[in-house]
DRENDO-1510 file (C-alpha; in Angstrom, 1 decimal, always signed):
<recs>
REC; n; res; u; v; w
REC; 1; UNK; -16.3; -6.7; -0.6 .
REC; 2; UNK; -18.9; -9.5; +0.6 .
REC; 3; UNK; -18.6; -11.7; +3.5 .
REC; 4; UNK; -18.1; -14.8; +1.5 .
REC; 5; UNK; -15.6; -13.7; -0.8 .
REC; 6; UNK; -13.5; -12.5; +2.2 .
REC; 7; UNK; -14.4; -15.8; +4.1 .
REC; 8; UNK; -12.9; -17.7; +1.0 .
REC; 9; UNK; -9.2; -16.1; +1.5 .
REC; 10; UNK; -6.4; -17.7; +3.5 .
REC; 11; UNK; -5.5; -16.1; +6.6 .
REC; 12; UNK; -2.3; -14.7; +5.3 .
REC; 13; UNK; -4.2; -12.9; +2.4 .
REC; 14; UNK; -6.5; -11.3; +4.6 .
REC; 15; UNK; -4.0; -9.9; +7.0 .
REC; 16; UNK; -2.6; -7.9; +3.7 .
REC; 17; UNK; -5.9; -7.1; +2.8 .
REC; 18; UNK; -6.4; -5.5; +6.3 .
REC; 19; UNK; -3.1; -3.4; +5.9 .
REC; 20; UNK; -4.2; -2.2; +2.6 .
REC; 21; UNK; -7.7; -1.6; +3.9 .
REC; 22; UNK; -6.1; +0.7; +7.2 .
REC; 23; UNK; -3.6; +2.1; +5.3 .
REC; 24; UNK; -6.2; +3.5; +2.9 .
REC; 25; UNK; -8.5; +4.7; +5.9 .
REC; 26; UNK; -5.4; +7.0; +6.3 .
REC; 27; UNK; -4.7; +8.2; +3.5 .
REC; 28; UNK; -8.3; +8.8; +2.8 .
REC; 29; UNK; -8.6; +10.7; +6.5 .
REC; 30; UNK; -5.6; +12.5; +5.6 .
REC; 31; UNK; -7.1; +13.9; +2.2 .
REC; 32; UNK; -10.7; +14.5; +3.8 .
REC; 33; UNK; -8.2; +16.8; +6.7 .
REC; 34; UNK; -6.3; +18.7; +4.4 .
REC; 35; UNK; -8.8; +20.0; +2.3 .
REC; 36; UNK; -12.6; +19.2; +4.2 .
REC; 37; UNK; -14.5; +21.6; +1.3 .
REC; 38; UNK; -13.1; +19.6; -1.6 .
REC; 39; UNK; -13.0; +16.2; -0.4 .
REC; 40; UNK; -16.0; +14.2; -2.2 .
REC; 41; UNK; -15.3; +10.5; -1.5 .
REC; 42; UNK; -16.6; +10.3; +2.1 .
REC; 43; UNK; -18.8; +7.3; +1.5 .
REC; 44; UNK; -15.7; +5.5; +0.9 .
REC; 45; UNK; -14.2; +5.9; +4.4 .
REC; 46; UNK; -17.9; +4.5; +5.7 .
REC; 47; UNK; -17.2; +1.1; +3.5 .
REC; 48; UNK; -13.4; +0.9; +3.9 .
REC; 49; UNK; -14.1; +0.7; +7.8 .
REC; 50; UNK; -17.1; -1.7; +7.1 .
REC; 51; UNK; -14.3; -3.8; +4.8 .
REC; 52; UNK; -11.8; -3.7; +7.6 .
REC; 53; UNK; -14.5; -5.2; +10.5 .
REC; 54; UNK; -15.8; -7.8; +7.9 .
REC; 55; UNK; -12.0; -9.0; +7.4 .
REC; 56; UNK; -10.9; -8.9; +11.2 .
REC; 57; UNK; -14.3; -10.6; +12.2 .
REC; 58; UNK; -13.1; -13.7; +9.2 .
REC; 59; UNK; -9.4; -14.0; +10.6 .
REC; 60; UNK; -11.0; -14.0; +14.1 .
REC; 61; UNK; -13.2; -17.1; +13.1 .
REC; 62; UNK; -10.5; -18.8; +11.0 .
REC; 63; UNK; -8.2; -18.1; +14.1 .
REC; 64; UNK; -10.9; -19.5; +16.8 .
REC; 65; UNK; -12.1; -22.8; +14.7 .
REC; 66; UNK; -10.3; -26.1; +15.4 .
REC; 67; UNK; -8.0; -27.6; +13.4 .
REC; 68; UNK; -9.1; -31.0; +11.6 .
REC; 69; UNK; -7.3; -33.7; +12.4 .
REC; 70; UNK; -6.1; -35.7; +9.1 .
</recs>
């Protein structure tokens, strides 16, 4: 995922994004420990971790900036 497509969800949409995102990290940590020798997708835990920072760092900043009064 890029930056600005993750800075264009709401905040309630990237809080399920990060569950997915950690629960995959799991389940991909749990396949690369149950079988180390046959595991060939470990360039995916290196981006799915990546994915998870860039979303916490968005809800940080959309959870930090002020609200606009109307």
């Amino acid at each position: 995922m890029k930056m600005n497509e993750i800075q264009e969800m709401p905040v309630a949409e990237l809080q399920d994004k990060g569950r997915q995102l950690r629960k995959e990290l799991f389940e991909l940590n749990l396949q690369k420990g149950i079988d180390r020798d046959q595991f060939k997708r470990a360039h995916r835990i290196r981006e799915v971790r990546k994915d998870i920072a860039r979303v916490e760092t968005a809800l940080t900043g959309k959870k930090q900036a002020p609200v606009e009064a109307n």
